[in-house]
KEKOL-255072 format. One record per residue (C-alpha): residue in one letter; z, y, x. Coordinates in steps of 0.5 Angstrom, whole numbers, plus 500, padded with zeros to 3 digits. Layout:
AZYX
...
// end
This chain:
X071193350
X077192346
X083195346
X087188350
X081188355
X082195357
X089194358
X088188362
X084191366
X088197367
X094193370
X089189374
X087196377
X094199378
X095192382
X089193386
X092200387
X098197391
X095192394
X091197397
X096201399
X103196401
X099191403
X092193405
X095199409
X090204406
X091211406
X092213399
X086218398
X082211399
X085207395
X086212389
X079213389
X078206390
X082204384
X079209380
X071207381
X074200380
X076201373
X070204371
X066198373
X071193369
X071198362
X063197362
X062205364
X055206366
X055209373
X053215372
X059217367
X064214372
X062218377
X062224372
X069222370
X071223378
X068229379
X071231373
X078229374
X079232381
X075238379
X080239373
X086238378
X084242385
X083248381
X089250380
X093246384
X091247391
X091254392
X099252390
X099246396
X095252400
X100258399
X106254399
X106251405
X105257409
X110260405
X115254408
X113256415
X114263414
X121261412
X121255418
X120259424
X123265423
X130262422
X131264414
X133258412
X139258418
X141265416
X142264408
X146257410
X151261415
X151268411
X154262406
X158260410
X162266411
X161268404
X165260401
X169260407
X170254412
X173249407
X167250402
X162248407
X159242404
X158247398
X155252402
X150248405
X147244398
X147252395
X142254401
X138247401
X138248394
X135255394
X130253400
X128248397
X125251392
X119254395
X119250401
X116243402
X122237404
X120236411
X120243414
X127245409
X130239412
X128240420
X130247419
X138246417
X139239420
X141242426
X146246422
X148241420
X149237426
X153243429
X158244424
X160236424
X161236432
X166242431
X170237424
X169231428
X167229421
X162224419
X154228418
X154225411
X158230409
X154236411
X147231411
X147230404
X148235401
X141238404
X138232403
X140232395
X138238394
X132239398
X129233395
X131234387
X127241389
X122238391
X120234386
X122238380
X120244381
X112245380
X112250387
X111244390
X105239390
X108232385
X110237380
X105242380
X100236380
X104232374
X104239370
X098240371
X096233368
X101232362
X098240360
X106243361
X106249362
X109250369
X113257367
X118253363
X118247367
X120251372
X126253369
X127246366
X127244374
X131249376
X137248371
X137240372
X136240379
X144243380
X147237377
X143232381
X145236386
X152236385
X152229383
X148226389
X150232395
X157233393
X161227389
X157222392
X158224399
X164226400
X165217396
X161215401
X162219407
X170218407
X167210408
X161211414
X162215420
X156218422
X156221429
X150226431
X145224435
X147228442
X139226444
X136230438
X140236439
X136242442
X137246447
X137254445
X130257446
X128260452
X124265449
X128266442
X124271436
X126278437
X132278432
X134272425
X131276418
X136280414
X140275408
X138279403
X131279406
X130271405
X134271398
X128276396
X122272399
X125265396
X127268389
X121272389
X116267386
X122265382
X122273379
X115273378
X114267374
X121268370
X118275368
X111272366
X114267361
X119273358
X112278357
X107274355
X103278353
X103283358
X096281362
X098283369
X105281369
X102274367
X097274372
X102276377
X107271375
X102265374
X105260379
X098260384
X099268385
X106268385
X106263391
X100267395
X104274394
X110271395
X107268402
X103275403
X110277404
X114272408
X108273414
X111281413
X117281411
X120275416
X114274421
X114281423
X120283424
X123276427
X118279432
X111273431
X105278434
X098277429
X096271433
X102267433
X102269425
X096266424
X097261429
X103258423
X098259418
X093254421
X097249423
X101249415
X094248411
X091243416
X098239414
X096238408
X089237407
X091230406
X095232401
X091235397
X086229397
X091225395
X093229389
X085230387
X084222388
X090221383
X087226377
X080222378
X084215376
X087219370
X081222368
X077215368
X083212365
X082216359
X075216359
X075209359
X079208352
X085206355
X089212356
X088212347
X090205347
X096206352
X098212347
X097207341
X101201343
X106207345
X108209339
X110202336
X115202342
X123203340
X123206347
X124214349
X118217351
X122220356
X125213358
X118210358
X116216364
X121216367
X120208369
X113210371
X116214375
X121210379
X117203378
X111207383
X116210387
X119203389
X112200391
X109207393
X114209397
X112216397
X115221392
X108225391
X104219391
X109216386
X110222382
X102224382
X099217380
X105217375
X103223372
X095220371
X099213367
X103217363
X098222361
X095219355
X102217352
X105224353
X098226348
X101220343
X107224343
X106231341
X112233339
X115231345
X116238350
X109236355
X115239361
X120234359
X115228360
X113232367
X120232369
X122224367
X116222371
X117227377
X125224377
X123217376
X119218383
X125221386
X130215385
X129210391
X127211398
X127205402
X124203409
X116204406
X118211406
X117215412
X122220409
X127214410
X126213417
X126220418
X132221415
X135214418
X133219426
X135225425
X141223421
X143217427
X144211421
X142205422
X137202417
X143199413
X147205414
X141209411
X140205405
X148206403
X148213404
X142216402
X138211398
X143210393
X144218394
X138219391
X138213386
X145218384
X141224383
X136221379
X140218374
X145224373
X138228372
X136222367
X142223363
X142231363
X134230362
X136226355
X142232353
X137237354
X132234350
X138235344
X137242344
X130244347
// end
């Protein structure tokens, strides 16, 4: 086929692909699956190399990423029940004092979020969140959206998590360096989003707490809350370990304890110990998290396998070198390019992951086109590209729309265009840091 033909019929799939999804209501994993046999067929691949070229393709990315997905969710669940998250928020709290709490929070969510998922980092601290606004009588914005701006540019920027480690992992970036990239970017997002943006828009919206969803205290509370600097270590550890691996790279063992799966399965080791033990979880309730934290994201991972099966027979059928071709003759930036890849899918898509990790597939042949380009800034346009907007086919809008008691109107002015601020200020400090790196 020409080089047109494939492009043609790598536009019709992409289309197929969301109405699969958005029309269809097919799960993702199916559609993704669906989409990548289908542009086999349309490039002329013979069969048997089509499906050589999904094996390959999820192979490729399942190997390292699962075991990140795996470990990362049982290190969230460790944080989660025994009541990390609260502890750092509080110990913050009395650190910053009562006229910084906003600041305290986003700090906390930020930390937390670092290796753990949105969702849980979000249901851990919402209720701190409720209770420091019924005792201001001050809109929940103010205390709501700090967590959410921080949870959220972790999640997609930092490779501990399912999007970027699958966008790294597609682009061939190193996720040591993505990780600092990340880590450093998500702090004027963060600012921008959590703190200049909800203070504007929170003085504008009351928000009150949703009194049916506050909880009523435990009937048989853990033992004792984990000490501050015990969950500051947990968190930071795999931080550590990857920070000491890309400083001594030539040390073997600091290398492999520092690569992102082991330091995430130390670091999770250590959590079920360190916090599960001596909050007072016996072995059995230990394992009973473990479980429950990998069966929740078995889908995840079939999805991400799907998305490196679409990237592979994109670039086994010569569109992936051709997208890279007609690249290079566009005045755009690369990183502009990722990062409208990004948002585009995420719009349609409405899941970040799903956005971040089919993204990745798209872009990864145009990332190869530049080679002077840092693959780990390209990783981290698309990824902020796939966190601009949340809308109503979102599940995290509406679970934000519920514990935050908005309503849809509401929830699109406060934390839809939250995280439309966020990613653009990380576009901006993107574009600055790519001046220097």
């Amino acid at each position: 086929m020409t080089g047109t033909s494939l492009l043609l019929a790598t536009l019709a799939v992409l289309a197929l692909l969301l109405v699969l999804i958005v029309r269809w209501k097919l799960h993702p994993f199916v559609s993704l699956l669906i989409s990548a046999l289908a542009l086999g067929l349309l490039a002329g691949m013979p069969s048997p190399t089509i499906l050589t070229s999904v094996q390959k393709g999820m192979a490729d990315l399942l190997g390292s990423i699962a075991l990140i997905i795996g470990a990362g969710a049982v290190l969230g669940r460790m944080i989660e029940v025994s009541g990390g998250g609260e502890v750092l928020a509080r110990a913050l709290i009395r650190l910053l004092g009562a006229s910084h709490v906003s600041w305290a929070l986003l700090i906390a969510a930020y930390l937390v979020g670092i290796p753990v998922f949105f969702d849980v980092g979000f249901f851990a601290l919402i209720p701190l969140a409720w209770s420091i606004a019924k005792q201001t009588k001050k809109s929940l914005l103010f205390y709501a959206l700090p967590l959410l701006s921080a949870l959220t540019a972790t999640h997609a920027l930092i490779p501990m998590h399912p999007g970027p480690a699958a966008v790294a992992r597609l682009l061939g970036a190193d996720m040591g360096t993505m990780m600092l990239y990340g880590l450093v970017l998500s702090i004027p997002m963060t600012v921008a989003g959590g703190i200049w943006y909800a203070v504007w828009i929170g003085r504008r919206i009351h928000v009150a707490v949703p009194e049916h969803l506050v909880p009523a205290p435990p009937a048989n509370p853990l033992h004792r809350p984990p000490a501050v600097l015990l969950v500051l270590g947990v968190i930071l550890l795999p931080v550590l370990l990857i920070g000491l691996a890309s400083l001594f790279p030539g040390i073997g063992w600091i290398g492999f304890l520092g690569s992102v799966p082991v330091s995430l399965l130390l670091s999770a080791v250590v959590a079920m110990f360190a916090l599960g033990r001596y909050s007072g979880l016996g072995a059995e309730e230990i394992l009973r998290h473990t479980a429950q934290s990998l069966n929740s994201v078995g889908a995840l991972i079939l999805i991400v396998g799907a998305s490196g099966a679409l990237k592979q027979v994109i670039l086994d059928c010569g569109a992936g070198a051709y997208f890279g071709q007609l690249m290079l003759r566009t005045p755009l930036s690369p990183l502009l390019i990722a990062f409208l890849v990004g948002a585009a899918l995420r719009i349609a898509l409405g899941s970040a992951t799903a956005a971040i990790v089919t993204a990745g597939g798209i872009v990864a042949p145009i990332a190869a086109a530049f080679p002077a380009v840092d693959a780990a800034l390209m990783a981290i346009a698309v990824a902020m590209g796939g966190s601009i907007f949340s809308h109503v086919n979102d599940a995290g809008f509406w679970m934000v729309k519920e514990y935050c008691g908005m309503d849809v109107k509401q929830t699109l002015q406060a934390y839809s265009v939250m995280k439309a601020v966020t990613s653009v200020t990380g576009l901006l400090a993107l574009w600055l840091l790519s001046l220097v790196v």
